[in-house]
ROMI-779833 format. One record per residue (C-alpha): residue number from 1; residue in three letters; x, y, z. Coordinates in Angstrom, 1 decimal. Layout:
{NUM; ALA; {X; Y; Z}}
...
END
This chain:
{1; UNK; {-7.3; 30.5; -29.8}}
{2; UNK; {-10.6; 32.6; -29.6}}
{3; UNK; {-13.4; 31.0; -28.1}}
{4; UNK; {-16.9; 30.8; -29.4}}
{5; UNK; {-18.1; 33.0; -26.6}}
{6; UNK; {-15.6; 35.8; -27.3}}
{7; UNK; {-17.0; 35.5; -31.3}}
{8; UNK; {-20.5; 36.0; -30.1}}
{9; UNK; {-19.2; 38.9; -28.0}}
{10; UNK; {-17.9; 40.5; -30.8}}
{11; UNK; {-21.2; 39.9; -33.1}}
{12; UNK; {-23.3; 41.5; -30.5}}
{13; UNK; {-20.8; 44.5; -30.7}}
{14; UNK; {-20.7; 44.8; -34.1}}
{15; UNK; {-24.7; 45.2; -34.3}}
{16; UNK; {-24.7; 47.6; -31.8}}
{17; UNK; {-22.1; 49.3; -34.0}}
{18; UNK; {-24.3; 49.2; -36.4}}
{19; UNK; {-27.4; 50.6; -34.8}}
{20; UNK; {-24.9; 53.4; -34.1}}
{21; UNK; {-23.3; 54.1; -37.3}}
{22; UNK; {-26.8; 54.0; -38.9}}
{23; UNK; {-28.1; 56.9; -36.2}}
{24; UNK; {-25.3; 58.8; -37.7}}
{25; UNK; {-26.1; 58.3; -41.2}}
{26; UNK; {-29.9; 58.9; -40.3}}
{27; UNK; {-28.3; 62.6; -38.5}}
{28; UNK; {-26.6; 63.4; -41.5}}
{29; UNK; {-29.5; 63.0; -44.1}}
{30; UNK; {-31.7; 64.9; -42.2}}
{31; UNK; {-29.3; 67.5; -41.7}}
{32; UNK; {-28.9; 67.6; -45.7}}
{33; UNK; {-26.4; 65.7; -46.3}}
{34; UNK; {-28.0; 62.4; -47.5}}
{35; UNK; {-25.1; 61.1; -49.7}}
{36; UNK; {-22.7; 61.3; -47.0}}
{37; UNK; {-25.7; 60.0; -44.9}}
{38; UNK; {-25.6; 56.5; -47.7}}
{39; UNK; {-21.8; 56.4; -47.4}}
{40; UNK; {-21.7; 55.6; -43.3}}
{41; UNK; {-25.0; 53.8; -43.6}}
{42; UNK; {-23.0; 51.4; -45.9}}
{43; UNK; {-20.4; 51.1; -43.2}}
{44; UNK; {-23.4; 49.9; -41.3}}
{45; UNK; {-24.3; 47.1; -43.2}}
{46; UNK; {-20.6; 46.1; -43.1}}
{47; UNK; {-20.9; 45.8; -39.9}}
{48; UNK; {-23.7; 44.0; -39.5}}
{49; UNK; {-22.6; 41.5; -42.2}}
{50; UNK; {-19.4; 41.1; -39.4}}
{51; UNK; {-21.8; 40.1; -36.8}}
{52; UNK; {-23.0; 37.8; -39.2}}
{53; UNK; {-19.7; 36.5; -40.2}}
{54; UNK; {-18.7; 36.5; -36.3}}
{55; UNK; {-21.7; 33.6; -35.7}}
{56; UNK; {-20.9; 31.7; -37.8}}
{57; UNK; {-17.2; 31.0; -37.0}}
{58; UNK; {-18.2; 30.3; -33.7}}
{59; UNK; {-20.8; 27.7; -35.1}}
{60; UNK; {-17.4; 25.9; -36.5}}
{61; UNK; {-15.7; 26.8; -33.3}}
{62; UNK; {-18.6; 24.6; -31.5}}
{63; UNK; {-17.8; 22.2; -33.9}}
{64; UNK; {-14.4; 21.6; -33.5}}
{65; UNK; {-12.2; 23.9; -35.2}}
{66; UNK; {-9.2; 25.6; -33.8}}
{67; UNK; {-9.4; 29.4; -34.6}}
{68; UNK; {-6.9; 31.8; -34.3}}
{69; UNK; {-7.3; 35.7; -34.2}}
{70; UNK; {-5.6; 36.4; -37.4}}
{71; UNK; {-8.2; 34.2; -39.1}}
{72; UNK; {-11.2; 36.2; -37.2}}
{73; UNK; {-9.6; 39.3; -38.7}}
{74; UNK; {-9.1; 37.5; -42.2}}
{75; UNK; {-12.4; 36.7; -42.3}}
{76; UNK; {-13.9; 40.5; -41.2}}
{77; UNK; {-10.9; 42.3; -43.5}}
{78; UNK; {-12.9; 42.3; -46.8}}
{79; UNK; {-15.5; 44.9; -47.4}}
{80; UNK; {-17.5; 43.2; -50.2}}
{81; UNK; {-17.4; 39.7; -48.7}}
{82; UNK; {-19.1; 41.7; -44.9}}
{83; UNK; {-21.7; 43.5; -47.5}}
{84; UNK; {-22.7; 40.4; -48.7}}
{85; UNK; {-23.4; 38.6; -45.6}}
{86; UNK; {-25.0; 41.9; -44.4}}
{87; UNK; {-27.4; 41.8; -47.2}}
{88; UNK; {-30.0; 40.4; -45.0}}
{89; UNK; {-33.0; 41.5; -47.4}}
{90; UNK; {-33.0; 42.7; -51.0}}
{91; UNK; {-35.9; 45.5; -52.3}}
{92; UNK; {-36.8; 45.7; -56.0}}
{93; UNK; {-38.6; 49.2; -57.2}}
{94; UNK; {-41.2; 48.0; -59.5}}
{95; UNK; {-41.8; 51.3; -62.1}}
{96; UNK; {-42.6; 51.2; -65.2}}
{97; UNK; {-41.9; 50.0; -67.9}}
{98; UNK; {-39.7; 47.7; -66.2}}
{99; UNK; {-40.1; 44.0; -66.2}}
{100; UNK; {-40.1; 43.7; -62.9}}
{101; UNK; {-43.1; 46.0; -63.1}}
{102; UNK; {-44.8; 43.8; -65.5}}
{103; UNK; {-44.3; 40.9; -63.5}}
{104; UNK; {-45.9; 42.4; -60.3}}
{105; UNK; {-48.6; 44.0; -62.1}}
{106; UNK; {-48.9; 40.6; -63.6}}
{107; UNK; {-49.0; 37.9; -60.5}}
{108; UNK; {-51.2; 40.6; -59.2}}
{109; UNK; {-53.9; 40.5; -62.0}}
{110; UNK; {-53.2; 36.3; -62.2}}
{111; UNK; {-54.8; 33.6; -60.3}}
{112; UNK; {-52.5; 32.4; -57.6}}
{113; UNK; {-50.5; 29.3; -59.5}}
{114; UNK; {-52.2; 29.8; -62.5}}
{115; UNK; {-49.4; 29.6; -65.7}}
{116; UNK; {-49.5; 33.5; -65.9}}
{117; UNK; {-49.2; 34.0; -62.1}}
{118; UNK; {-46.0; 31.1; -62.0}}
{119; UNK; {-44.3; 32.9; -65.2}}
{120; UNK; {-44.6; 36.2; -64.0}}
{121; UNK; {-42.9; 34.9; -60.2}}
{122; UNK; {-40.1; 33.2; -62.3}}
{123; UNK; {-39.3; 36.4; -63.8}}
{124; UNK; {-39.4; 38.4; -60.4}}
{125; UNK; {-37.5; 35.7; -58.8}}
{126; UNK; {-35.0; 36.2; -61.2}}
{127; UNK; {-34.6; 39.9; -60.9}}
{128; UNK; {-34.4; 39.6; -57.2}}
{129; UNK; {-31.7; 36.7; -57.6}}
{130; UNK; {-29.7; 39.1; -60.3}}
{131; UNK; {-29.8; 42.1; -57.9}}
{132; UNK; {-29.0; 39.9; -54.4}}
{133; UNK; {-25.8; 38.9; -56.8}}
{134; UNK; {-25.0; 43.0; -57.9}}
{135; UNK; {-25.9; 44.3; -54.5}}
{136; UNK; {-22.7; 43.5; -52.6}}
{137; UNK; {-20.4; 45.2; -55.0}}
{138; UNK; {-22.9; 47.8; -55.7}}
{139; UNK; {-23.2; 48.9; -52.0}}
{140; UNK; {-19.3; 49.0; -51.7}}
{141; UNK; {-19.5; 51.5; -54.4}}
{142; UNK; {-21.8; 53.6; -52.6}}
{143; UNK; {-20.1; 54.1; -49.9}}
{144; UNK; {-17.1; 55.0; -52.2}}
{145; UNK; {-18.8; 57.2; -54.4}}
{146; UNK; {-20.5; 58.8; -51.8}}
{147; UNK; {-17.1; 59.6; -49.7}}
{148; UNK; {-14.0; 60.6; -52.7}}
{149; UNK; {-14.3; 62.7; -55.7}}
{150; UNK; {-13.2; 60.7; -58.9}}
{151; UNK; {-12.5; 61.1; -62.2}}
{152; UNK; {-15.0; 59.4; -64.5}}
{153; UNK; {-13.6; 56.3; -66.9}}
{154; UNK; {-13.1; 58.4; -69.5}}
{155; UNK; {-11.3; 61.1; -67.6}}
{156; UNK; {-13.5; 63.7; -68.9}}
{157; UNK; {-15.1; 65.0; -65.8}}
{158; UNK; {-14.6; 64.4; -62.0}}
{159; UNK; {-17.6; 62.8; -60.5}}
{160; UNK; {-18.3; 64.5; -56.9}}
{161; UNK; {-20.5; 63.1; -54.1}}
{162; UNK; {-22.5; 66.0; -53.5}}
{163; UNK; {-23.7; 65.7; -56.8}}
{164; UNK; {-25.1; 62.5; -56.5}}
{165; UNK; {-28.9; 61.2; -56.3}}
{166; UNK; {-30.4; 62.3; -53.0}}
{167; UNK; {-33.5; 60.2; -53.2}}
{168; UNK; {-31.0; 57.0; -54.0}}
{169; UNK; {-28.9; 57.7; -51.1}}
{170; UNK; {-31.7; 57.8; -49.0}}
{171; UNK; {-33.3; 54.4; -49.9}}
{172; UNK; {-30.5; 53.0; -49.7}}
{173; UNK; {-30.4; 54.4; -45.6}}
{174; UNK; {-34.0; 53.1; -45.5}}
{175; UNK; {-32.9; 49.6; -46.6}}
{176; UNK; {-29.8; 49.5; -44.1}}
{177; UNK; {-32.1; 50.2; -41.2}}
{178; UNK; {-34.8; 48.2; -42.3}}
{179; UNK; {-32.3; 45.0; -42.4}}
{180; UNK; {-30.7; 46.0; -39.1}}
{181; UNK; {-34.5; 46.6; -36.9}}
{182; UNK; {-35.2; 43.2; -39.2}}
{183; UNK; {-31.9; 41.5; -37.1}}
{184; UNK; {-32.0; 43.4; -34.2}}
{185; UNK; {-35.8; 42.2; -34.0}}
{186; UNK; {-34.6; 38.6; -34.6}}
{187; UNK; {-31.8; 38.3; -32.6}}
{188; UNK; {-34.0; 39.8; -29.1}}
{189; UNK; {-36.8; 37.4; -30.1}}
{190; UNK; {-34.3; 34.1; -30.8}}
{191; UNK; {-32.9; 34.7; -27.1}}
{192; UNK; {-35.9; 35.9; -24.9}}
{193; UNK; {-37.7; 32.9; -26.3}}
{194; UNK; {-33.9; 30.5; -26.5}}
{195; UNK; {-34.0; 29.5; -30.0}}
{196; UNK; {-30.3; 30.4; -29.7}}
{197; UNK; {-29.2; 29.7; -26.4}}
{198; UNK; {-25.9; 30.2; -27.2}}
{199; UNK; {-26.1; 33.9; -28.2}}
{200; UNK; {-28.0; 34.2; -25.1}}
{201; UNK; {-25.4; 32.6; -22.8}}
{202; UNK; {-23.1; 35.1; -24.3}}
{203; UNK; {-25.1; 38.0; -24.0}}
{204; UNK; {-25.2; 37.1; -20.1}}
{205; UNK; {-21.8; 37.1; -19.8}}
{206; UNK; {-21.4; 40.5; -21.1}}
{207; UNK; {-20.8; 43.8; -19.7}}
{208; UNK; {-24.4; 45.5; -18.8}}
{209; UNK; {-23.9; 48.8; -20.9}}
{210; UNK; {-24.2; 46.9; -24.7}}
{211; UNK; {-27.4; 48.5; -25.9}}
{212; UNK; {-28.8; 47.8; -29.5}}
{213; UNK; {-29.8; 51.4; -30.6}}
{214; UNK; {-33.4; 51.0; -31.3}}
{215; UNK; {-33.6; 52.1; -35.1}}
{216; UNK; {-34.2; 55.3; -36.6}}
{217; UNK; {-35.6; 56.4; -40.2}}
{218; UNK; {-35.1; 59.1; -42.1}}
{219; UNK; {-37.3; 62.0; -42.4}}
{220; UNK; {-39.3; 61.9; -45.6}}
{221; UNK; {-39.9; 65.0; -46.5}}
END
């Protein structure tokens, strides 16, 4: 049986995986290699979606429920299901001529909770919620495409990573840090002030050396 304690062990690990995995990614995009750089930033978010996962089975734990370590590893085995719960925040690009654009430009231009302003946030609300829903599969493809060579679905042409968008790859680097200083943020603020006691209480009993890498962003130039 694993004990809620070890599970909050293992989600403090797995963010300061994270913070490690995403100075790598950040190394390898400012070395040139962006794509690559998008692929283990991915990895990243997987692992901060298992610290997520981690909490939240020792909430049941707390509650009751008898959990063995084959159901921890169960639990942390699929890659889509660790980028969803990793997907802490979700960015839209609003250019135009896009609806999303229209909206913003829209709500912007609108009286707060006028008509205009509230149809224009129901269509941006909607975008977000379609791309939350996409982004989970999405990101799992990134990190695929961005580590094998493929042949394309028509098996015309073989689709290599270093051909790939650069500027995509490195938003999506910028978004995995900006999710993981967001948590890293919220998880030092929840137990300095004890929101969580719990994840503090674990924290204590932990071996001194677990640092949270404090995040790093790509160069921009």
């Amino acid at each position: 049986m694993v004990t809620a304690e070890m599970l909050r062990h293992g989600a403090w690990y797995a963010l300061e995986q994270a913070g490690r995995l995403l100075h790598a990614s950040v190394v390898l995009a400012d070395g040139g290699d962006p794509i690559t750089g998008a692929a283990v930033a991915m990895f990243a978010r997987e692992e901060i979606g298992r610290s997520v996962i981690l909490r939240r089975i020792a909430d049941d734990v707390d509650k009751g429920a008898v959990v063995q370590p084959s159901k921890v590893r169960d639990a942390c085995d699929d890659h889509v299901s660790k980028q969803s719960a990793g997907s802490l925040s979700t960015t839209l690009k609003a250019e135009p001529p896009s609806a999303i654009d229209a909206a913003v430009r829209t709500m912007w231009r609108s009286e707060l909770g006028s008509p205009e302003w509230k149809a224009a946030k129901d269509a941006a609300d909607v975008a977000v919620n379609a791309k939350r829903r996409r982004n989970p599969e999405r990101r799992h493809s990134v990190k695929i495409a961005g580590l094998y060579v493929d042949l394309n679905d028509r098996g015309s042409t073989w689709l290599r990573p270093c051909l790939r968008d650069t500027s995509e790859a490195r938003n999506e680097i910028v978004d995995a840090v900006n999710d993981y200083s967001a948590e890293r943020d919220r998880l030092r603020d929840e137990v300095l002030s004890q929101d969580h006691p719990e994840m503090a209480s674990a924290r204590a009993t932990m071996a001194a050396n677990l640092t949270l890498p404090a995040p790093r962003w790509p160069r921009t130039d």
